[in-house]
SEPA-507937 format. One record per residue (C-alpha): x, y, z; residue in one letter. Coordinates in steps of 0.2 Angstrom, whole numbers, plus 2048, in hexadecimal, padded with zeros to 3 digits. Each point is the difference from the previous one (the first is absolute). Layout:
XYZA
...
***
This chain:
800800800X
8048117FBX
80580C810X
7F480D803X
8038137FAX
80E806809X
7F981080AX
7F37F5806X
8057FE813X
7FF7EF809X
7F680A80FX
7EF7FF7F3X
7FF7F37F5X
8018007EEX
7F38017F1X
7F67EB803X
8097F47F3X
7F27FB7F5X
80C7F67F5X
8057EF7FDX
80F8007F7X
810806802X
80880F7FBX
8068007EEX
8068117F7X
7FC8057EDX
80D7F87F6X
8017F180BX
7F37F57FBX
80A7F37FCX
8047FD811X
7F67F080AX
7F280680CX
7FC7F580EX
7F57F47FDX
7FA7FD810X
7FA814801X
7F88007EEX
7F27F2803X
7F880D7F1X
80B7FD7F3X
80D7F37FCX
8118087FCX
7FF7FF7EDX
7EE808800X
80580E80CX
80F8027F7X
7F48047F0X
7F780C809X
80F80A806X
8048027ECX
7EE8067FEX
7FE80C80FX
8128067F8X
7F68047EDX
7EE80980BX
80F80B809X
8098067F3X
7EF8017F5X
7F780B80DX
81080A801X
8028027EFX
7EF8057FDX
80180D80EX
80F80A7F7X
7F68017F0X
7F180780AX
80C80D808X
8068037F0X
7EE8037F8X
8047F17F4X
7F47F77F7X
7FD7EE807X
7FD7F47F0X
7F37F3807X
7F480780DX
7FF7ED806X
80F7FF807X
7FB80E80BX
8087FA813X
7F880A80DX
8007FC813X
7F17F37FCX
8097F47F4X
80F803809X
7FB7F780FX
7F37F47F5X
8127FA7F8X
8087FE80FX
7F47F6808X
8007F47F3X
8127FF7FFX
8047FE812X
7F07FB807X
7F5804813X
812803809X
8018127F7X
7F680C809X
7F78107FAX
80980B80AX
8137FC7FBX
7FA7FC7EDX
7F9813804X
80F808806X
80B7F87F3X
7F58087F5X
801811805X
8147FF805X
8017FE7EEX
7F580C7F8X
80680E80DX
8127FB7F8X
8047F97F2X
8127FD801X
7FC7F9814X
80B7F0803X
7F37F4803X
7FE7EC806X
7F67F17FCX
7FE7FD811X
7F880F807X
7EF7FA7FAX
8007F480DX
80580C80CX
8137FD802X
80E80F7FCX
8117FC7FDX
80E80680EX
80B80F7FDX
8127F77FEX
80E807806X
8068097F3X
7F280B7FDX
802810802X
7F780B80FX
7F980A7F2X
7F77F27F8X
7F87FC811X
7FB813803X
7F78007EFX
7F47F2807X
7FE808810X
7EE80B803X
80980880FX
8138067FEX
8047F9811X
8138077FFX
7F88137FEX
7F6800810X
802811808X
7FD7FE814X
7FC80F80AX
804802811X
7F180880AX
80680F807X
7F180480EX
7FD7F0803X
8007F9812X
80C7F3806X
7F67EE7FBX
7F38087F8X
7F97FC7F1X
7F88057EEX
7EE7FB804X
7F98097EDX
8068087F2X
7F580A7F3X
8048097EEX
7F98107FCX
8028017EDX
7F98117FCX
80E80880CX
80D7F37FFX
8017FA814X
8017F380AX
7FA7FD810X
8027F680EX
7FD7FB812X
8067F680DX
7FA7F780FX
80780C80DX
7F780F7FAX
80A8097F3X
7FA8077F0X
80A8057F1X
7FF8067EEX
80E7FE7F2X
8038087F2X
8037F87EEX
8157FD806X
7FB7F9810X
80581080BX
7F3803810X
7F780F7FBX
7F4801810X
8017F3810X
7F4800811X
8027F780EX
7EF7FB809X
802800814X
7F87F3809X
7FB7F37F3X
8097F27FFX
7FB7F87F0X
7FA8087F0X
7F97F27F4X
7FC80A7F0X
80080E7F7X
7FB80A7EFX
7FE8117F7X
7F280C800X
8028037EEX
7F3810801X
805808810X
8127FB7FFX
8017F7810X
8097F0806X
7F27F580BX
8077F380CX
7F57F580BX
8077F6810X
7FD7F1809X
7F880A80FX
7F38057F7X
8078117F9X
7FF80A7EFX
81080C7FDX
7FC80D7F4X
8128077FCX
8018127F7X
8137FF7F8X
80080F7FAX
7FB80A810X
80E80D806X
80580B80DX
7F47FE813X
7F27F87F6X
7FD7EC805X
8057F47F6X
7ED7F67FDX
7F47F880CX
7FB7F1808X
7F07F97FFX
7FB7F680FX
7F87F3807X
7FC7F47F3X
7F77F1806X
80D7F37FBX
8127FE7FCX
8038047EFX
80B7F97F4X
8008077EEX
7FA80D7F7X
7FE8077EDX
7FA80F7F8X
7F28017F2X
8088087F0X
7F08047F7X
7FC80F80BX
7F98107F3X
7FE80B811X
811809803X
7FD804811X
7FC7ED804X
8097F1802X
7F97EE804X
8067F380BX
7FE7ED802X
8087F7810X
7FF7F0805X
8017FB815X
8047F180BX
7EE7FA7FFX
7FF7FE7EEX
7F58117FFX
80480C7EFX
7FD813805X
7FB80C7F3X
806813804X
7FC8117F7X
80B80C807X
8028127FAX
80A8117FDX
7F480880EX
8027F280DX
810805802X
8038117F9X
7F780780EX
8067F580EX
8128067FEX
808805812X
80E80D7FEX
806801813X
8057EF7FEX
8117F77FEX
8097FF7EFX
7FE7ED800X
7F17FE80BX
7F27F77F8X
7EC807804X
7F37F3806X
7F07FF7F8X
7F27F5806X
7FA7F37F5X
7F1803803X
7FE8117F9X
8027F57EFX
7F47F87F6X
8087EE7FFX
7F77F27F8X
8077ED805X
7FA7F07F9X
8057ED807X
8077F97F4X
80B7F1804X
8007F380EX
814805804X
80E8107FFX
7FB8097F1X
8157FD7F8X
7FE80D7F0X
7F480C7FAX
8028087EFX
7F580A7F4X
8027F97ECX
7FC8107F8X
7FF7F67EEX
7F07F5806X
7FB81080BX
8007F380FX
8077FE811X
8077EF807X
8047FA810X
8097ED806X
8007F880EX
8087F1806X
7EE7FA804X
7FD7F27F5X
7EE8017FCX
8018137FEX
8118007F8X
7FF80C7F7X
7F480F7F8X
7FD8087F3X
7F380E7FCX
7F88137FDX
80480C80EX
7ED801801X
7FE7F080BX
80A80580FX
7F080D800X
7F37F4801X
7FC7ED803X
8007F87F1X
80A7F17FAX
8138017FAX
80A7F57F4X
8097F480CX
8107F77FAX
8047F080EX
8107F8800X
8077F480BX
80D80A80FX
7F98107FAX
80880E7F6X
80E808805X
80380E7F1X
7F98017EEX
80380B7F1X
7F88037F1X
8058027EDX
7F780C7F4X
8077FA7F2X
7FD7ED802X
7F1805808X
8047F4811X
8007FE811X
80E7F9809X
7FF7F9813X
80C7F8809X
7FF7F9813X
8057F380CX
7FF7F27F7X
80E8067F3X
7F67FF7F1X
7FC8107F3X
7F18007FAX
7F78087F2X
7F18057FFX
7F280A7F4X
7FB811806X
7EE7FA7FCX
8017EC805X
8027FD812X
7FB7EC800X
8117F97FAX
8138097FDX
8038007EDX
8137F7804X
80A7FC80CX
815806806X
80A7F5809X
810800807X
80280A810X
8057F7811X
7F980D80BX
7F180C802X
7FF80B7F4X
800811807X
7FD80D7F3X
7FE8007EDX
80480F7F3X
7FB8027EEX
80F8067F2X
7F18067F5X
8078037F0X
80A7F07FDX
7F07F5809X
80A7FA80FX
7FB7FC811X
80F7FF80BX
7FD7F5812X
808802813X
8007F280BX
804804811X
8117FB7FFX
80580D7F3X
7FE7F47F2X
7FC80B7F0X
7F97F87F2X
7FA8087EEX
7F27F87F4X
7F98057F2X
7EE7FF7FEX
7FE7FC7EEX
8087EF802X
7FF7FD810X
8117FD801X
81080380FX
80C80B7F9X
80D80680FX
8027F9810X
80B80B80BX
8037FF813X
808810808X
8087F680FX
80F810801X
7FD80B811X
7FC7FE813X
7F07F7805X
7F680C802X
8048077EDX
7FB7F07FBX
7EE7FF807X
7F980C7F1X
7ED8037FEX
7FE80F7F7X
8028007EFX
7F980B7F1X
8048017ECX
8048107F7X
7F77FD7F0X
80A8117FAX
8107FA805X
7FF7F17FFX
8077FD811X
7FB7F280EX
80080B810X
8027F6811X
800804811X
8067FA810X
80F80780CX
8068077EEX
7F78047F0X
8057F57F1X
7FE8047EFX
8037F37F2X
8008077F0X
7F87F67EFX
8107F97F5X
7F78087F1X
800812808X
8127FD805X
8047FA7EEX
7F68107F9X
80B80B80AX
8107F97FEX
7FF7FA7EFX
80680E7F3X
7F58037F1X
8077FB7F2X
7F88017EEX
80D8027F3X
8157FF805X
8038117FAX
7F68127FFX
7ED8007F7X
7FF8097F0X
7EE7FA7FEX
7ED7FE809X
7F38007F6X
7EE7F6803X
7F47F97F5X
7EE802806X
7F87F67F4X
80A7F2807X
804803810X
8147FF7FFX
810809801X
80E8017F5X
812806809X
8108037F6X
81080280AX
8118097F8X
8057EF7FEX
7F28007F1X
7F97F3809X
7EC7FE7FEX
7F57F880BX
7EC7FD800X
7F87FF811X
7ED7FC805X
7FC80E80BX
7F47F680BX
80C7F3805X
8108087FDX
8077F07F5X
80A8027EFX
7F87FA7F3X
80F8017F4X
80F80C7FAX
80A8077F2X
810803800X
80D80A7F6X
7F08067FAX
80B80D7F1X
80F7F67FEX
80F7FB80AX
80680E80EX
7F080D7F8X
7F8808810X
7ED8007FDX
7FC810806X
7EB804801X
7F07F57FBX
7EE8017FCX
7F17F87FDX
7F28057F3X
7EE80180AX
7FB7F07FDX
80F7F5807X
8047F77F1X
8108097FAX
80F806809X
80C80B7FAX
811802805X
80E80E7FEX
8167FF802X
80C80B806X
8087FE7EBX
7EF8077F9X
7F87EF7FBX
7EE7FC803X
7F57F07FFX
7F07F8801X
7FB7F3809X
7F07F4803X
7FE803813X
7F77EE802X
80E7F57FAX
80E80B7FDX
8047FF7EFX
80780F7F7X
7F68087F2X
80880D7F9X
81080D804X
8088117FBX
8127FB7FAX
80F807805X
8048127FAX
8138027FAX
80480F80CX
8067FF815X
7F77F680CX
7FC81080CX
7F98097F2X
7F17F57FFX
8007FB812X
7EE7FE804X
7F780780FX
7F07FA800X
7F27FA7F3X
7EC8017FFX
7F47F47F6X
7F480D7F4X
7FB7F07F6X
7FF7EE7FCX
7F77F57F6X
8067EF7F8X
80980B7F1X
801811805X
80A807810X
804813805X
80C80380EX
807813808X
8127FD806X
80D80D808X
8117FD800X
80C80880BX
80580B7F4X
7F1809801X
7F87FA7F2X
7EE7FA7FCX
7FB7F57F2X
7F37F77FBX
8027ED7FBX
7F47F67F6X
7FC7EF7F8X
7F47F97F2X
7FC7EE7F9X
80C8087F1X
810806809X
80C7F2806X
80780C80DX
7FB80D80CX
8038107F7X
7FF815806X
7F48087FAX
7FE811808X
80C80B80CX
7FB80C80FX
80B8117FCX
80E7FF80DX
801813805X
7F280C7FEX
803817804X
7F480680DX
7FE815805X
802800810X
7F280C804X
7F57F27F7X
8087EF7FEX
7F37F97F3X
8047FE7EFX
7F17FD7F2X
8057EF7F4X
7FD7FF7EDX
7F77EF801X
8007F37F0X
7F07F6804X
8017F57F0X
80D7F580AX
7F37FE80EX
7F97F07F7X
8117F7803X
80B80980FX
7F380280BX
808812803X
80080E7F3X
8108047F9X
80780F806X
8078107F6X
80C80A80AX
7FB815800X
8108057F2X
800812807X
8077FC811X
8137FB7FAX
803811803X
7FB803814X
80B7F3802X
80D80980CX
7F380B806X
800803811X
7ED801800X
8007EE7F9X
8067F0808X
8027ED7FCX
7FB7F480BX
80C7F0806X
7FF7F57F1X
8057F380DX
7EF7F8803X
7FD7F480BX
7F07F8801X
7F18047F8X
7EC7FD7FEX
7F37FE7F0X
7EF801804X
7F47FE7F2X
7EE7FD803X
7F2809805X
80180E7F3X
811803806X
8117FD7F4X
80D80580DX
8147FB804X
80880780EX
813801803X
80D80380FX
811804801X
80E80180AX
800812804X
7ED800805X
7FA8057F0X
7F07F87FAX
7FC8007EEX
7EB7FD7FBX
7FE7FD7EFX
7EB8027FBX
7FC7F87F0X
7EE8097FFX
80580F806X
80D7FF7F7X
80D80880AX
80E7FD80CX
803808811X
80D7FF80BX
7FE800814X
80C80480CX
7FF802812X
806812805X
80C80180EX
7F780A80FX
812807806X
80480A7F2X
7F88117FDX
8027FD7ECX
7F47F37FAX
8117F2800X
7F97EF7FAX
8057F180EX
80A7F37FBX
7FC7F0809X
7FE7F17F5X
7F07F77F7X
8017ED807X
7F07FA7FBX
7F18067F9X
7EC7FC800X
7F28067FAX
7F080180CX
7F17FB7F7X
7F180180EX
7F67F07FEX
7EF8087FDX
80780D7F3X
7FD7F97F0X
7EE7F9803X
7FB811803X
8088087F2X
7F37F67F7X
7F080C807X
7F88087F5X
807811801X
8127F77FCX
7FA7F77F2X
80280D7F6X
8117FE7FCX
8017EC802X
8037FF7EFX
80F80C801X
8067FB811X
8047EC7FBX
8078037EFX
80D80C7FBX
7F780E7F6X
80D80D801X
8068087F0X
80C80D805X
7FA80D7EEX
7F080080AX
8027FE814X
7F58107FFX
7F37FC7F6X
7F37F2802X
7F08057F7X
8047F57F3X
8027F280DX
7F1804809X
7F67FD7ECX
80A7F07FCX
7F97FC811X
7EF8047FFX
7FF7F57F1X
8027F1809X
7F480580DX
81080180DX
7FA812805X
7EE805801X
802813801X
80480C7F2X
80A80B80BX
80A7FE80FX
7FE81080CX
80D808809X
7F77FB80EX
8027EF7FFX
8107FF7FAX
80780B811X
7F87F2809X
8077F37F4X
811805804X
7FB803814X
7FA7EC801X
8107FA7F4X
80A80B80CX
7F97F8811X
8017EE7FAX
8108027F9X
8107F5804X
80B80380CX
8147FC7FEX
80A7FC80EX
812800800X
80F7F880EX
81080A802X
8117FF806X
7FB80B812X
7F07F3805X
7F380A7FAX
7F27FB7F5X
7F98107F4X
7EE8007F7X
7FF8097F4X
7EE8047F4X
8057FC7EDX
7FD8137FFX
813801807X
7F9807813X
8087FA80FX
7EF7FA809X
8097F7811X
8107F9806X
8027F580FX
80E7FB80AX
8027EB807X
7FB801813X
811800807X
80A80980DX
8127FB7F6X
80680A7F1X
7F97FC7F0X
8057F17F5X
7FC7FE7EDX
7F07F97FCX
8047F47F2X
7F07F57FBX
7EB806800X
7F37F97FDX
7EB7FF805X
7F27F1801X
7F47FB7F3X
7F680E805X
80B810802X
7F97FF814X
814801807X
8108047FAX
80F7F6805X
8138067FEX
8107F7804X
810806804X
813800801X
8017F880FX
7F47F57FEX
7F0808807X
7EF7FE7F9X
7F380E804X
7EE8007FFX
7F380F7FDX
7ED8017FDX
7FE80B7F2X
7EC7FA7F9X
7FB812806X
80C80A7FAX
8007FA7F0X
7EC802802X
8038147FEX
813804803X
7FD812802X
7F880080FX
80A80080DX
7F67F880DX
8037EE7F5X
8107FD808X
80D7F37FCX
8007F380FX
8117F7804X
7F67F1809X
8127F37FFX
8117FE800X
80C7F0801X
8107FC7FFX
8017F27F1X
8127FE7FAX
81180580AX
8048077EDX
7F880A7F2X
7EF7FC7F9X
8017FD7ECX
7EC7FC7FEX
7F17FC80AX
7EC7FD7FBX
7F07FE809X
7F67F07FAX
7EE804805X
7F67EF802X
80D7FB80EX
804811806X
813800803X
80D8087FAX
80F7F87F5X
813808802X
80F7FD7F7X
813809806X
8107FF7FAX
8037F480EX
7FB7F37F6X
7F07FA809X
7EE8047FBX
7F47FE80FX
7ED7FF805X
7F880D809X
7EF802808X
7F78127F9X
7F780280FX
80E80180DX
8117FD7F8X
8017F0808X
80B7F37F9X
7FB7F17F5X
80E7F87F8X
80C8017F1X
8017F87F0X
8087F07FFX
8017FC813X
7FB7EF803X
7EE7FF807X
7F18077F8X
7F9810804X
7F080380EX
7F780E7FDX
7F47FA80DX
80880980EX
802812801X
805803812X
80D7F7803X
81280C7FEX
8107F77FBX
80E80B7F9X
80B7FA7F2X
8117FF807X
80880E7F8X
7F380D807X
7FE805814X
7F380D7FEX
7EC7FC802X
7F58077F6X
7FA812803X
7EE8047FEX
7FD8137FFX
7F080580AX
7FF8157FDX
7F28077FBX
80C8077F2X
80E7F67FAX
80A8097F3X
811809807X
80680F7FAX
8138037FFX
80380A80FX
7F67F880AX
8097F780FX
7F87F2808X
8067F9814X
7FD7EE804X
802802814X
7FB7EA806X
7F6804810X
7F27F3804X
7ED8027FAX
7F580280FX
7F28027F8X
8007EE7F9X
***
């Protein structure tokens, strides 16, 4: 027989062996079993069946990758879920293979497909570690990372006292405990005491919880005593109250969530009599009682009878646990009664007399839990057996858990990953997972003096992902996979990213790093799906990537100029630009936008880093990818007036998807005159938009100057921000790093009202004919003919509010610079608004933007490898008035280094980032929390958005920004003094 799992401590005993045959590895089938322990199967027979569990395995595995991969499975017969699974099993090994192993082999490997697995645990056997296997092997397969338990010595506890309750506050990040000997603490999120009390003349405390509306901490006692503790009094005021006499000892006690009154909180207790006490007790109660001539620590009485308390017997013994399940709005009370074991029902019943949904079990129940997601109720007790059991089905548990030698003494829930995790009162732990029903770590903490040893109090932190324990010490072991999250450095490509790019149509991501390197990621898992590499030849950097709208092409630019097209689905190339015979740097390309794509015609806008913009395109004719239309490199603007009217040829429209453009010949002259100026032919980004009636590309250099060509205005403006400093009107140079366009999401709908109708025709199409920009009567008939204007006339009425509505719905472009602001600019070349990233340390370069589907928040990235987060819906509602304010609502740290590109994918809400460290990571939009990276080794969960873990390489937590007004200016200086919150 196999040895038992090492970790698995001799104290408890091991998972039950089910099997009857020995231990025999994959690969080894060709060794003899015994005889005398396979009465099933004779050795040859057995032997065949090894071979053919081997083919199910690598069958189920293999069709699990193609699944992952989004491959097409041939035969939908041989279809192996769960079902057939086992069915095939079952006949192969016969009744010795039970549903529970067969269930957890299942799920080991369709959690991980490259998981080392055994024939033999389907009968419930698991092969020893050896020797030689390496610590971190054995850490990997551990729930709990036993050698990263943190232990706390308890300052302000009393010599032999002992932790008797611990309690998490989520919203406000504490923990708090009490012991027998009467003292109260509260913790913050690092474990420092932020408030302690010592209650005189008490001499065993046996519970306590948080008043979650009137932010106190409530304790009750075994000599029939409630402590009301106020942990943020001050100064001569007492510290609470104490509400005395109760009837009975009491022994537990819980508060009821669900509370909508905020000057109310509810309590449930439970006594030595098995009575469960109902208590209201309120802001007044005790805001008017308060005694100032009292001591600092003094704590007032109050009768109990001045309270309206409502008791119900319940049990025939001590009431042991009293909890309220917000998720089945129910309370439930245990007992080591056996007949009244345990209960479970509406607050309403402790109010009047009728019956309850009773739960017996043999000894009682000692502690139970309860699982939201696997919707069940877990009890543990005397007789050493876990049982589950249906919320709504009290007659029988739904399965049983076996394995501990002592009384179990309490029970937690690890609700994210659907475990349950067991103390027996010799400080066994034991973790399970309630899908399968299976042991997964055995540990026994049998380090420290005797009286660390006899723990009780025991709590999960579901955000931490922390089993918190208590007795002379507090002990916190944290999960493997959070210690593995932080420790583990993200890693996507070797070297820097170049590229990130999505495809929403098919919900993946396409990375290139400077090693031209491509890869293809499924967002929702974070698996590759396949890569590319030396994509442009042998040592050519690929240096920028798009895809056309619909996801089934890819284009692809290189630092030596050359461009390709690619089908995104499978990767094969389709066309390509070929090399021009001139330097590599002159062609360098920057970036590259999809305009068109169809099976035979493409159109693609590239810049290179010479500053140059082009126009590439492809037919069912042309072999290559050809240029077919240039942006001027360098325009003249007044700099009274920077806009400069373009000579448009529209016949090109048909095929260049912009005009060509004719350069005014009358301004070679103004050249060097001081009243003229050329702008930084150094571009480095730009932006096309060119929908909605608008035919716009927008440009940013390196000096700060930004360059908006308009194809239906035709004309060409140049936008500078002014330096405030200088009493001439000095432009200021701080580099263009990224720039967007802000379309609000409702804009183009309601340019389709009636009164903008009027000029839908001219608005989607380019009618601009630069002879007769002036005039449109002529128009106006052509259109008229074909019934596209109803009126003779257009007024000069309506065309002033023609131009006010085109004005109010109109674009907004935003631009990132080298000093860390963002400007906004109307495409009327006004400066409408510039924000500052919340942030008391000196600016850093914003180097990446971008919004959400809907134009609702605008998100930047920067040097250092910050991601920012503003609400701008409103704003871009009606930018000129000033009470639509930009709201800074976020801010994280997401790379130690600079951020190259970053986007927001709506459906799942989270934001993707990619740095020049070589790592593209998963965030959640809501709160900046961490997901993941791509290509770590376990899928993604998006299920769980409150637990933090930090990559590695970052120490900050996110910062959400709760000002009424968010947006900074410049000289604004901001303090961040860390004093303690009261008021919580």
């Amino acid at each position: 027989m196999a040895e038992p799992q090492k970790g698995h401590h001799s104290s408890d005993s091991t998972v039950k062996q089910t099997a009857s045959c020995s231990n025999v590895k994959k690969g080894m089938s060709g060794k003899d079993c015994d005889k005398e322990n396979c009465s099933t199967l004779e050795v040859p027979d057995f032997k065949n069946a090894l071979k053919q569990f081997q083919i199910l395995v690598e069958k189920t595995v293999a069709q699990k990758t193609k699944e992952r991969l989004g491959l097409h499975i041939e035969d939908d017969d041989e279809m192996i879920d769960y079902d057939k699974f086992y069915t095939t099993t079952q006949t192969l090994f016969g009744p010795e293979v039970k549903d529970h192993n067969v269930k957890a082999f299942f799920r080991k490997i369709n959690n991980n497909l490259d998981a080392r697995t055994e024939w033999c645990e389907i009968f419930g056997y698991f092969i020893g570690e050896s020797d030689g296997t390496s610590s971190q092997t054995k850490d990997e397969n551990m729930i709990f990372l036993l050698s990263e338990k943190q232990q706390i010595p308890h300052a302000v506890l009393k010599r032999q006292d002992v932790i008797t309750s611990i309690v998490k506050v989520p919203h406000l990040n504490f923990t708090v405990t009490s012991s027998q000997k009467g003292i109260l603490t509260i913790f913050d999120n690092q474990m420092s005491v932020l408030a302690t009390i010592t209650v005189e003349d008490t001499d065993w405390i046996a519970g306590c919880d948080f008043l979650h509306q009137l932010k106190f901490v409530v304790a009750v006692t075994t000599e029939r005593t409630i402590i009301v503790w106020d942990y943020k009094s001050k100064g001569r005021q007492n510290n609470g109250f104490i509400i005395k006499p109760m009837e009975n000892g009491l022994l537990c006690v819980c508060t009821v969530t669900k509370s909508d009154d905020l000057a109310k909180d509810t309590i449930l207790m439970g006594d030595d009599k098995g009575y469960v006490y109902l208590l209201n007790v309120t802001a007044d109660q005790f805001g008017l009682k308060r005694c100032k001539g009292k001591k600092e620590s003094q704590l007032q009485a109050l009768d109990s009878k001045t309270f309206n308390i409502v008791k119900r017997k319940l049990h025939d013994d001590w009431v042991m646990k009293v909890k309220y399940i917000s998720e089945l709005n129910c309370f439930g009370s245990c007992s080591s009664d056996s007949i009244h074991s345990f209960i479970l029902d509406d607050i309403k019943r402790l109010k009047d007399n009728l019956p309850v949904k009773e739960f017996s079990v043999p000894k009682g129940v000692n502690a139970f839990t309860y699982c939201a997601k696997a919707k069940v109720i877990v009890t543990g007790g005397h007789d050493k057996l876990l049982r589950l059991w249906h919320p709504v089905v009290n007659s029988k548990p739904s399965g049983k858990l076996s394995g501990h030698q002592h009384s179990v003494v309490e029970l937690v829930t690890n609700e994210k990953d659907q475990q349950v995790i067991s103390l027996s009162s010799t400080k066994v732990f034991r973790v399970w997972d309630l899908q399968t029903l299976s042991l997964l770590q055995v540990f026994h903490d049998d380090q420290g003096s005797p009286g660390e040893m006899e723990a009780s109090a025991m709590v999960f932190d579901n955000d931490n992902g922390t089993l918190i324990t208590g007795s002379t010490v507090i002990d916190i072991y944290p999960l493997t996979q959070v210690i593995q999250d932080r420790r583990q450095l993200p890693q996507t490509h070797e070297k820097k990213i170049n590229v990130l790019i999505y495809n929403m149509a098919l919900h993946q991501i396409l990375t290139v790093c400077s090693e031209s390197i491509l890869k293809v990621w499924d967002l929702e898992t974070g698996y590759q799906i396949y890569q590319i590499e030396d994509a442009h030849g042998l040592n050519i950097e690929v240096t920028c990537a798009a895809f056309e709208r619909k996801g089934v092409y890819l284009a692809t630019g290189a630092c030596d100029g050359t461009v390709k097209i690619w089908e995104f689905e499978n990767g094969q190339e389709v066309k390509a630009l070929p090399l021009a015979q001139h330097c590599k740097d002159e062609h360098y390309l920057l970036k590259i936008v999809y305009l068109k794509a169809k099976r035979s015609q493409h159109a693609l806008l590239v810049l290179e880093k010479s500053g140059k913009m082009k126009m590439i395109q492809g037919n069912s004719v042309q072999t290559y990818l050809y240029v077919t239309w240039m942006l001027p490199e360098a325009m003249l603007f007044p700099r009274r007036n920077p806009v400069v009217s373009l000579s448009l040829k529209t016949d090109t429209l048909q095929t260049h998807f912009f005009p060509d453009i004719e350069l005014p010949s009358d301004t070679g002259s103004l050249r060097n005159d001081t009243e003229h100026f050329v702008p930084s032919v150094e571009k480095k980004c730009f932006d096309v938009l060119k929908e909605g009636g608008y035919s716009l590309i927008a440009t940013g250099s390196e000096n700060g100057a930004i360059i908006l060509w308009d194809f239906e205005s035709a004309s060409v403006r140049c936008m500078f921000k002014m330096n405030e400093e200088s009493q001439n009107s000095v432009p200021q140079v701080s580099g263009v790093n990224a720039i967007l366009f802000l379309v609000r999401s409702a804009f183009f709908p309601r340019k389709s009202s009636s009164l903008l109708s009027l000029t839908a025709t001219g608005r989607r199409g380019f009618s601009i004919v630069s002879e007769h920009r002036g005039s449109s009567l002529s128009q106006r008939r052509e259109n008229a003919k074909h019934g596209e204007i109803a009126t003779a006339e257009i007024t000069t009425e309506m065309n002033a509010l023609l131009s006010e509505a085109v004005e109010e719905y109109s674009p907004i472009l935003a631009s990132a610079h080298d000093n860390g602001s963002i400007c906004l600019w109307s495409i009327q070349g006004k400066l409408v608004n510039e924000i500052l990233p919340f942030s008391k340390y000196p600016s850093v370069p914003l180097t990446a933007l971008c919004t959400d589907i809907s134009t609702k928040m605008l998100l930047a990235g920067s040097k250092e490898g910050h991601i920012m987060c503003w609400s701008i819906e409103s704003f871009l509602e009606d930018p000129q008035n000033p009470k639509n304010q930009i709201k800074e609502e976020l801010c994280w740290r997401a790379h130690p280094t600079e951020v190259v590109d970053l986007f927001h994918e709506e459906e799942k809400n989270v934001v993707v980032t990619a740095s020049i460290d070589g790592s593209v990571r998963l965030w959640h939009a809501m709160n900046g929390y961490y997901i993941g990276y791509f290509g770590q080794p376990r899928t993604f969960d998006f299920s769980d958005i409150s637990r933090l873990i930090l990559p590695s390489d970052v120490n900050s937590f996110p910062i959400i920004i709760k000002e009424e007004s968010k947006h900074m200016e410049k000289n604004k200086k901001f303090e961040y003094p860390l004093v303690l919150d009261r008021d919580k």
